[in-house]
PLY file of the C-alpha trace (Angstrom):
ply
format ascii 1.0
element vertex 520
property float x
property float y
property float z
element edge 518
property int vertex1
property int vertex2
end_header
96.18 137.26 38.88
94.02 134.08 38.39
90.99 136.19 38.43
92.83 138.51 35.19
93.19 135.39 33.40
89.46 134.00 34.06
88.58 137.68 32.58
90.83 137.44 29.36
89.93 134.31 28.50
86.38 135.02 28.12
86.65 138.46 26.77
88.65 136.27 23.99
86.05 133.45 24.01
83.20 135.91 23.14
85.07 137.92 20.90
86.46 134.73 18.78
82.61 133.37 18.84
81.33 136.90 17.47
83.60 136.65 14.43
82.58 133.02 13.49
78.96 133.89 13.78
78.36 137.19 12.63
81.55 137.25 10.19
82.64 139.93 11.93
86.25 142.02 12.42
88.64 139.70 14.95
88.99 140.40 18.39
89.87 144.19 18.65
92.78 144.58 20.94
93.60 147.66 22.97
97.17 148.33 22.58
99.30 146.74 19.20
102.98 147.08 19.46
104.26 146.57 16.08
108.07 146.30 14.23
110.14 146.32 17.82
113.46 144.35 18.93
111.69 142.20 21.37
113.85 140.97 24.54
111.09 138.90 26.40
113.00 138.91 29.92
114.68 135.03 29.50
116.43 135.13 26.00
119.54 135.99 25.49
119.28 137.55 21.51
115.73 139.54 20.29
113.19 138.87 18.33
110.89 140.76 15.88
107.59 140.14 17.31
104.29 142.44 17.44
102.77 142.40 20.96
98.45 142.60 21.40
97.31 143.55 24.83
93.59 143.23 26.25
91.97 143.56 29.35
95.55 144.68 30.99
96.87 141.34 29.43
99.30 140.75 26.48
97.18 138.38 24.67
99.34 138.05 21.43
102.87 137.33 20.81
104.06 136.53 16.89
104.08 138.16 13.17
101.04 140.40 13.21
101.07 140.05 9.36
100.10 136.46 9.62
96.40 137.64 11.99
93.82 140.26 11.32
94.15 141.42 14.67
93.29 145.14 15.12
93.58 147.54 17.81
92.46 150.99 19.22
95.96 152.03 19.79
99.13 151.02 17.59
102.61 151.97 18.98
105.13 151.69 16.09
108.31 150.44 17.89
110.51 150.14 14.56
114.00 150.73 15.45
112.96 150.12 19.01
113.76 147.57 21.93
110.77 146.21 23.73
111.25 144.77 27.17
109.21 143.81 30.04
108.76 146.64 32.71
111.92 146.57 34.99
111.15 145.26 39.14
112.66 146.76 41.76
113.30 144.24 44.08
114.47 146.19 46.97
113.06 149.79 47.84
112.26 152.37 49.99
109.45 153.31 48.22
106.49 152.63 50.94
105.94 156.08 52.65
105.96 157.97 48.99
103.17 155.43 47.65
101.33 156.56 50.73
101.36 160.43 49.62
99.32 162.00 47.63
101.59 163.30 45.41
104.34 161.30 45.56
102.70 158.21 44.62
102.70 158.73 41.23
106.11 156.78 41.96
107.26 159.05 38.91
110.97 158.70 39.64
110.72 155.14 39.42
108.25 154.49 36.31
110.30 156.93 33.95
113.80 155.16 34.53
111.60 151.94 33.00
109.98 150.50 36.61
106.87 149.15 36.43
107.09 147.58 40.07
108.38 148.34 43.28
109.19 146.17 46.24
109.14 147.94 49.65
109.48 147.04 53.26
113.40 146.74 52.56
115.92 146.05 55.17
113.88 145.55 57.90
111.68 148.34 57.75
107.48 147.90 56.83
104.42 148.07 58.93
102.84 145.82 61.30
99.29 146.04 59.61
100.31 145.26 56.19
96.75 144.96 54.94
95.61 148.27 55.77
98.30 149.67 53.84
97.58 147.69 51.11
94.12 148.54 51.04
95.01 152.06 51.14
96.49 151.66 48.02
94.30 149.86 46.19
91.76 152.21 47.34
93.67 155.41 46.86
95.89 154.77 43.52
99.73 154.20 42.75
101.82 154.59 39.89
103.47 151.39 39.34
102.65 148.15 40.46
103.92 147.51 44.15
104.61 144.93 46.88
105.94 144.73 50.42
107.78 142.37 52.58
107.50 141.94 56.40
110.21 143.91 58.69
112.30 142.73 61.20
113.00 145.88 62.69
109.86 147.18 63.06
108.54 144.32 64.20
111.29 143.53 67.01
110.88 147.37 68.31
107.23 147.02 68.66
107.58 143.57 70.58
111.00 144.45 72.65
111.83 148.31 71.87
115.43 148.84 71.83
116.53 146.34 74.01
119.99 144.70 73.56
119.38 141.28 74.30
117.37 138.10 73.22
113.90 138.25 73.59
111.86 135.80 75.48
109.81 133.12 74.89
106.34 135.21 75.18
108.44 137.92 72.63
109.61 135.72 69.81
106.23 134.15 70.03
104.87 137.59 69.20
107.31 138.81 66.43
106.17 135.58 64.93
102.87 136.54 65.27
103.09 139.84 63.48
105.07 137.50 60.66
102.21 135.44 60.13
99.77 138.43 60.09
102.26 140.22 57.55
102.57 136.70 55.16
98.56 136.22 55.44
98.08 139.75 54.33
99.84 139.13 51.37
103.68 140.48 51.98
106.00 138.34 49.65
108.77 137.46 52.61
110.53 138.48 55.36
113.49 141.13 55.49
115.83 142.19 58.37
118.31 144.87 58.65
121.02 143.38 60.83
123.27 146.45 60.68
120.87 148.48 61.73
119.68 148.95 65.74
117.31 147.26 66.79
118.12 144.17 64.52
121.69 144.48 65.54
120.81 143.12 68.75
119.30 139.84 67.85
121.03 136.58 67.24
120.96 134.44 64.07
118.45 131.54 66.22
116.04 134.72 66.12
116.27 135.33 62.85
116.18 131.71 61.99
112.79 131.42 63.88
110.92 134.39 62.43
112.03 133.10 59.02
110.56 129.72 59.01
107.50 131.92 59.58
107.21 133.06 55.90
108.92 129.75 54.42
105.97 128.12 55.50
104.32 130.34 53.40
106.09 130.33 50.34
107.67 133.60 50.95
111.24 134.62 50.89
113.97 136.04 53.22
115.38 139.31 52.41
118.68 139.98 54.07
120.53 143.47 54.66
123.44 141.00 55.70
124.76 142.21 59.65
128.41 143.42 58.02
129.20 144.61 54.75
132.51 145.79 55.85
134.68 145.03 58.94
132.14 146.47 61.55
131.29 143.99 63.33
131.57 140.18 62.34
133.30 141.04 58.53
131.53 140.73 55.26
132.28 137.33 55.00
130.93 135.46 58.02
127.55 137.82 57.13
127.63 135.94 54.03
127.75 132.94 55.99
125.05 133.79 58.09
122.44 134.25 55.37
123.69 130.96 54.20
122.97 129.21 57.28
119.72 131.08 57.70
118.91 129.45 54.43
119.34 126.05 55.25
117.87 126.06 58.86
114.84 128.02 57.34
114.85 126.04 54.51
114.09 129.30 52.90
115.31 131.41 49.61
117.80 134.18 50.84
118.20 137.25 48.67
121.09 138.97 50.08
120.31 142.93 49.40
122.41 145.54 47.77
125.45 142.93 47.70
128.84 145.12 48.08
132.18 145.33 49.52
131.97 148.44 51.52
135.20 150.21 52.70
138.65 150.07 52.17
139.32 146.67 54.73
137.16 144.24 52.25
137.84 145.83 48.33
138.71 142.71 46.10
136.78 140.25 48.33
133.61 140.04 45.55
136.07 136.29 44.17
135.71 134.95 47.26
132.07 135.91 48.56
130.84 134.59 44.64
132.70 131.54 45.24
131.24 130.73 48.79
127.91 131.27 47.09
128.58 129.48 44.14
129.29 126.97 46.78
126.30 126.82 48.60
124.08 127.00 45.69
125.82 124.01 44.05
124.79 121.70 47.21
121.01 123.04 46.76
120.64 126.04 48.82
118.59 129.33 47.10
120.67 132.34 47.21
120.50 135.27 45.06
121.52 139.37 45.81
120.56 142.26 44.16
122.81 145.18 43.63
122.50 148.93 42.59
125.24 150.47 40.73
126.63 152.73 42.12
130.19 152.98 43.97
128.73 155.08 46.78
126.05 154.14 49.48
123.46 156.36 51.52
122.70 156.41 54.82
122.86 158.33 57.90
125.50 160.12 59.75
124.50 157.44 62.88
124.18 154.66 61.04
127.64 155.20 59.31
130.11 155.81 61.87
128.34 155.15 65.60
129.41 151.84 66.74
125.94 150.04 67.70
125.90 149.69 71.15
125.33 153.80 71.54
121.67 152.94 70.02
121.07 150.34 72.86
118.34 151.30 75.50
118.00 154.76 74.68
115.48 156.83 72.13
117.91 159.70 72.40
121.29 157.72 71.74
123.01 161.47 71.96
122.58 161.22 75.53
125.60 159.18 75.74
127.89 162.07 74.38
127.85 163.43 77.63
128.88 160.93 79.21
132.89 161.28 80.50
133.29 157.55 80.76
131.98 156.72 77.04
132.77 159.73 74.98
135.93 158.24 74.68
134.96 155.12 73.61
132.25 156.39 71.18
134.69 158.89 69.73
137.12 156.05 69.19
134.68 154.26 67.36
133.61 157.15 65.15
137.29 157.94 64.12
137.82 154.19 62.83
134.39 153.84 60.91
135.57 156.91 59.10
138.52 155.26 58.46
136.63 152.45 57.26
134.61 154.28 54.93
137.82 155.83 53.07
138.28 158.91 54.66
136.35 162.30 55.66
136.94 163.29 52.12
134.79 160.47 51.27
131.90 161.26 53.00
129.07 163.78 51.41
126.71 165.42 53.75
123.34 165.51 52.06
119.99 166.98 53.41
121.55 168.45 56.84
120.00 169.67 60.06
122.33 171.44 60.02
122.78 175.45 57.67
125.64 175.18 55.41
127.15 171.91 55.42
125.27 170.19 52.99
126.95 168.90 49.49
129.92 169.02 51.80
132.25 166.45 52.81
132.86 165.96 56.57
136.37 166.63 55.92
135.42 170.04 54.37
133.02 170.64 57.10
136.33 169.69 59.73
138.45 172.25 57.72
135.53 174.97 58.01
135.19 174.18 62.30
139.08 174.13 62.63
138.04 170.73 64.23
138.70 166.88 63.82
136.40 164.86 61.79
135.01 162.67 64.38
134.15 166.00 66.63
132.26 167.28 63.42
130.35 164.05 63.01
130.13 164.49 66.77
128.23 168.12 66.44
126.60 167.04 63.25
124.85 163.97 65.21
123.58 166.43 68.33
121.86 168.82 65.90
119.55 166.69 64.03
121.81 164.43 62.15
122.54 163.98 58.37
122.09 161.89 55.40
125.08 160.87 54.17
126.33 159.47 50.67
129.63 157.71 51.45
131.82 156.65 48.69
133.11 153.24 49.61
133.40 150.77 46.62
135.53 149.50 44.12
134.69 149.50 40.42
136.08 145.81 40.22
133.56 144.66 43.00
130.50 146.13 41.60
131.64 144.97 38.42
131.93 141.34 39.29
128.62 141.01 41.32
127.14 142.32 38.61
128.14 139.99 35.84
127.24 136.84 37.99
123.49 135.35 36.88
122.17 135.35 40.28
122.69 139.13 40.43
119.63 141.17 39.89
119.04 145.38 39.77
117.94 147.33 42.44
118.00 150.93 43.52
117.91 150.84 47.01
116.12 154.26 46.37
116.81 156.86 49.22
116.34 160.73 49.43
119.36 162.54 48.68
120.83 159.32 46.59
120.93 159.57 42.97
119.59 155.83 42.90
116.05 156.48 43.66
115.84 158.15 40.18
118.31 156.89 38.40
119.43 153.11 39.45
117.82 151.32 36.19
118.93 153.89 33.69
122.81 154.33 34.92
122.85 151.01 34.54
122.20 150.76 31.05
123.78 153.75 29.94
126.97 152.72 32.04
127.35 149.27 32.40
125.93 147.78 29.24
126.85 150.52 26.84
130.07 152.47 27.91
131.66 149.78 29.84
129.92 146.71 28.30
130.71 145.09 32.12
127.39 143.24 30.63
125.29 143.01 27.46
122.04 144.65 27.37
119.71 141.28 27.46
121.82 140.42 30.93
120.69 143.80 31.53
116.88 143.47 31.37
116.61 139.73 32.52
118.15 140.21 36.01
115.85 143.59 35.90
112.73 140.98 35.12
111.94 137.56 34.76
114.84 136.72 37.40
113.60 139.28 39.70
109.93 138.06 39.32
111.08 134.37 39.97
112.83 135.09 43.03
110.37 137.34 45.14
107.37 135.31 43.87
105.45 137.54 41.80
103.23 136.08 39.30
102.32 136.63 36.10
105.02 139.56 35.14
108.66 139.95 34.41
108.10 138.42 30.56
106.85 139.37 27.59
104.49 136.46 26.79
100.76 135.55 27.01
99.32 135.58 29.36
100.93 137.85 31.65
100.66 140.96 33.36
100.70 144.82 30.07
104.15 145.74 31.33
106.10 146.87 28.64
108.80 149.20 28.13
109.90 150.79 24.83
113.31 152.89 23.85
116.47 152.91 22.45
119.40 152.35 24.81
121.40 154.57 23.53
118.19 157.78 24.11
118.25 156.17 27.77
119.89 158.62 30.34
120.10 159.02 34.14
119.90 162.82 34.89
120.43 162.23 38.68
123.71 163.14 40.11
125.04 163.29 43.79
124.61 166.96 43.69
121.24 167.06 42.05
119.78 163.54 43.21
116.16 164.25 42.30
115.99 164.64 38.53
114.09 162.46 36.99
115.42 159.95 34.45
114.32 160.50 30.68
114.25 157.88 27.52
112.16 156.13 27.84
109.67 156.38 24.82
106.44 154.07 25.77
105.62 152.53 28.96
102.74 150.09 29.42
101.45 149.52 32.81
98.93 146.93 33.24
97.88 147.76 29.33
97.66 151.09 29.80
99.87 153.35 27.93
101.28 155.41 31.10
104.05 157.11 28.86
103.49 157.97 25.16
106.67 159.92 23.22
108.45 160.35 26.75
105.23 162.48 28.24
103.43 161.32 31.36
100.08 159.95 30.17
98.65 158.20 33.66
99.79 158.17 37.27
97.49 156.12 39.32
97.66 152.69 36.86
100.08 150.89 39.42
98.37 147.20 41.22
98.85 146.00 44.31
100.90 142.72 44.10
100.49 140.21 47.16
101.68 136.88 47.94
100.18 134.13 45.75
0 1
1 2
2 3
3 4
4 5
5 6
6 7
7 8
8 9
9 10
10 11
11 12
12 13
13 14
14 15
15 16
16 17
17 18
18 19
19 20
20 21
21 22
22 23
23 24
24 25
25 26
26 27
27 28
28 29
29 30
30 31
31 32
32 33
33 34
34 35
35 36
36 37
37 38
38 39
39 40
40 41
41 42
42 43
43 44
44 45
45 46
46 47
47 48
48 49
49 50
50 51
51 52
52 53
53 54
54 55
55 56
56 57
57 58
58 59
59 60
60 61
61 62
62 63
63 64
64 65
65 66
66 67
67 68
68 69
69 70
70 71
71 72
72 73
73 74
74 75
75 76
76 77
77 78
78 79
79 80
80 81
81 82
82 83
83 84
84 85
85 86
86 87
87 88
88 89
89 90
90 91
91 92
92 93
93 94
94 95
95 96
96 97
97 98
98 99
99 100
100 101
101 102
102 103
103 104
104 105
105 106
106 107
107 108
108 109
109 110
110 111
111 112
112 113
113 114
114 115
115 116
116 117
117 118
118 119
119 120
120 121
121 122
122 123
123 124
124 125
125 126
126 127
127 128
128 129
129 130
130 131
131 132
132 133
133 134
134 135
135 136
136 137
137 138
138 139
139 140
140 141
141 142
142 143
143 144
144 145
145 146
146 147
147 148
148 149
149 150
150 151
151 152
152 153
153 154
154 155
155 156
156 157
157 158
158 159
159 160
160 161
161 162
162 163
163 164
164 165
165 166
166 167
167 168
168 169
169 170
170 171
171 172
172 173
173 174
174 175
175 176
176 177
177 178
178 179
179 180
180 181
181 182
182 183
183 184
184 185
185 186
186 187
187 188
188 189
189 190
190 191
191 192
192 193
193 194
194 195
195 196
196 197
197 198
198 199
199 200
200 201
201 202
202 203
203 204
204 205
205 206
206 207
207 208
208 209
209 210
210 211
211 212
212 213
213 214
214 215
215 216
216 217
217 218
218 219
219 220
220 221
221 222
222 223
223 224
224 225
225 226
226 227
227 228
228 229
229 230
230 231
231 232
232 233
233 234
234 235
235 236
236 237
237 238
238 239
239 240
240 241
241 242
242 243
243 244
244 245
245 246
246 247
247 248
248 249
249 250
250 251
251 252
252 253
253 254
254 255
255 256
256 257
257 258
258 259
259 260
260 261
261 262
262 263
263 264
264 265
265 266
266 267
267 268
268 269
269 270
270 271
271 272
272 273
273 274
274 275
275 276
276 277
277 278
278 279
279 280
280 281
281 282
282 283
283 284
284 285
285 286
286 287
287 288
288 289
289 290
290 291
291 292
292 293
293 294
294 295
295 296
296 297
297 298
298 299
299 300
300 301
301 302
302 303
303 304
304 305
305 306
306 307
307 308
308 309
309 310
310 311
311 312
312 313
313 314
314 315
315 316
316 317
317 318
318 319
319 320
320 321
321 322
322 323
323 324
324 325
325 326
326 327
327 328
328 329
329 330
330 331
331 332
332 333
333 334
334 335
335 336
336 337
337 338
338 339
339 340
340 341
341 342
342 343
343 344
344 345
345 346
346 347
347 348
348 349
349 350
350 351
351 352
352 353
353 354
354 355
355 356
356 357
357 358
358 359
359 360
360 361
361 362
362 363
363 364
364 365
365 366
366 367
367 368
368 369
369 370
370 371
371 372
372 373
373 374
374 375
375 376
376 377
377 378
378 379
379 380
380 381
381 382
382 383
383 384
384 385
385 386
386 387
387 388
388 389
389 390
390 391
391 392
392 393
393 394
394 395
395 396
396 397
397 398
398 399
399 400
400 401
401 402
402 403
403 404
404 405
405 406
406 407
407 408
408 409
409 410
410 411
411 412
412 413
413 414
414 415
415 416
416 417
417 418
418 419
419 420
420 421
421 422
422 423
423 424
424 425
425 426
426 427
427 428
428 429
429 430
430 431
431 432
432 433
433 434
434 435
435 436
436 437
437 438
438 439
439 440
440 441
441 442
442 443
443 444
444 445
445 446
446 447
447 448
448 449
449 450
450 451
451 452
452 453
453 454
454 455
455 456
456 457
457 458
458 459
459 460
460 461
461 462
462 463
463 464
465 466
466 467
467 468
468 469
469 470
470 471
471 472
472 473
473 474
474 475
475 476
476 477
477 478
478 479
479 480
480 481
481 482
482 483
483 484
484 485
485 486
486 487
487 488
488 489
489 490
490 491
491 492
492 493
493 494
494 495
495 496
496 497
497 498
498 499
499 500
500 501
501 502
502 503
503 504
504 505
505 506
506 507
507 508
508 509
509 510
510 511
511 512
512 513
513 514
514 515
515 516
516 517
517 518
518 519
């Protein structure tokens, strides 16, 4: 970023010295947008601005008719909105950026994201570098960042062991922190619902992330309940507060929700207890996609934890006289949890012929209960699952509070990994107005670029980072349903990535002009 800067301001330098000697044509620009409704990621009302980008940079914000600034490329955004390029602050983006087709990132730059944050609830690679070498070396299609995982990291060190780790062990998770922060990830993020992470205690989690406060970085939280699973939404909540303040340490709490039936309406009291803890100093934030149903796997849904513990092959324990019970006891109240069978949508089975089925259909079909299909579904391969578990009220009021930012939580087989950013506009700021459409694109920018650390983007203004969106709201659609999850979303007129034009009149221009983002 500093090194962009030292570059545009002597491309500028020269260029203004040119004109005053040789009487020359001012500096020619690469990219003039001209006559658009600007939203500049903080302001709450636009403004009719013209935009001049060099060198990847926007160099000029004001009334073009007042320069003689000229440009090889003039984008006519009359009747448009212009907005900085959305950021995605929580992802599961890192294996597609990695293949050779998919990193185009395609499904995420056409619903208006210019940047993607991976490593997401726990999950990233030891040797962060390498990967981001890789892509530097190889190409992506929008910008792109990654936090350290917990659970990768505590299965490398400990495996799947359900207990704390020693001395020697935490010394090595924080080890792999360190290397992950020096390499340039922007924080640290667990998944405490998930196995392994499930297993470790909130000292643990304390310790490892000191690791990237001392580094500036943040701490990412997939809280350890969203529901009544284990210790209820609400001491979770409490728990990334008091990570917070022992850490000292900004905790975004992911994909905020009240999942299932047991916690609907508790959104008033969860914004109040942060409310709280922000008021005496303490950095919390959340993200949130919106959507009223989830994605995960059949496992992760309704298996209480301890069947993970110990084993690779957790199926092992079905067989097992002595805990079948148990285990099928615990299946048949997660469902219940979740809202039903009917609730639950099989996606992407091992399974022939159950897919874009619900596990009560599937039940019906077997002439079995629903916990002894989840059962059979689990022993042959498992299944992603999209489980319909929130209230429109919740979502609604997470949504509208400032700390609040967008994410997708982008999965295969979810409709969110195409079409988080664009449902949101096209739902929540123009058929519901649940918020206005500058709410909209600041917690989709600056706020989201504040809070993860990344410099130099998230606002239209010099001196930062080419990424620019332009469209009309109401031309703005999500084409990505729960039956067809991979369409790609459409509206988007212009998109400027790092001052390239990577989308001209809706049609995919570029798909390698992404940059690696790391820690400043």
């Amino acid at each position: 970023m500093i090194g962009s800067i030292i570059r545009l301001g002597t491309l500028l330098l020269g260029l203004s010295l040119l004109s005053v000697s040789c009487g020359e044509a001012p500096p020619q620009l690469e990219v003039l947008i001209t006559g658009g409704s600007v939203y500049d990621g903080v302001s709450a009302e636009p403004q009719s601005l013209d935009i001049g980008i060099a060198d990847g940079q926007i160099v000029f914000v004001g009334k073009v008719d007042t320069t003689d600034l000229r440009a090889s490329e003039t984008i006519d955004a009359s009747g448009y909105i212009v907005s900085p390029g959305f950021i995605d602050s929580h992802t599961h983006a890192l294996n597609d950026l990695s293949d050779s087709v998919k990193n185009a990132n395609l499904n995420y730059l056409l619903q208006g994201v210019t940047t993607v944050v991976t490593g997401s609830d726990g999950n990233s690679e030891n040797l962060i570098g390498e990967r981001l070498d890789y892509w530097e070396a190889n190409g992506i299609g929008t910008n792109a960042a990654m936090l350290v995982g917990h659970r990768n990291i505590r299965r490398t060190v400990m495996g799947v062991a359900e207990r704390a780790p020693t001395e020697e062990e935490l010394n090595n998770m924080k080890t792999l922190v360190r290397r992950g922060m020096e390499a340039g990830a922007l924080g640290f993020s667990t998944g405490l619902y998930y196995t392994p992470a499930s297993f470790s205690e909130t000292d643990e989690v304390v310790e490892l992330a000191k690791i990237s406060a001392e580094y500036g970085g943040i701490y990412d939280a997939h809280v350890r309940d969203e529901s009544t699973y284990n210790i209820g939404l609400m001491a979770a909540i409490e728990e990334s507060i008091e990570i917070a303040e022992r850490a000292d340490i900004l905790v975004n709490i992911s994909h905020i929700k009240c999942l299932g039936v047991d916690v609907w309406g508790m959104s008033r009291a969860i914004v109040d207890t942060i409310n709280a803890a922000r008021a005496r100093g303490l950095r919390i934030t959340a993200d949130q996609y919106p959507y009223r149903a989830s994605g995960t796997s059949v496992s992760n849904a309704l298996l209480p934890k301890w069947v993970f513990a110990d084993l690779d092959d957790y199926t092992q324990k079905f067989d097992d006289p002595e805990l079948l019970p148990k285990i099928e006891e615990g299946v048949t109240e997660n469902i219940r949890r979740r809202g039903g069978p009917e609730s639950l949508l099989l996606v992407l089975a091992n399974m022939p012929g159950i897919s874009d089925k619900t596990l009560g259909q599937v039940a019906k079909e077997w002439d079995v209960s629903p916990t002894e299909a989840a059962l059979t579904i689990m022993k042959n391969g498992d299944s992603r699952l999209t489980s319909f578990n929130m209230s429109p009220e919740d979502i609604h009021y997470f949504m509208q509070q400032p700390w609040v930012m967008t994410c997708s939580d982008g999965t295969n087989a979810h409709p969110r990994k195409f079409g988080s950013f664009a449902k949101k506009i096209r739902e929540y700021v123009l058929e519901e107005k649940v918020i206005n459409l500058a709410q909209m694109i600041n917690q989709s920018t600056s706020f989201t670029a504040e809070t993860f650390g990344i410099a130099g983007r998230g606002k239209i203004q010099e001196g930062y980072s080419a990424d620019i969106l332009v469209f009309k709201p109401e031309e703005v659609k999500d084409n990505a349903t729960f039956t067809d999850p991979a369409q790609l979303s459409s509206g988007f007129h212009h998109i400027v990535l790092n001052g390239q034009v990577a989308v001209r009149a809706g049609e995919v221009q570029i798909t390698n002009g992404g940059e690696v983002i790391r820690r400043q």
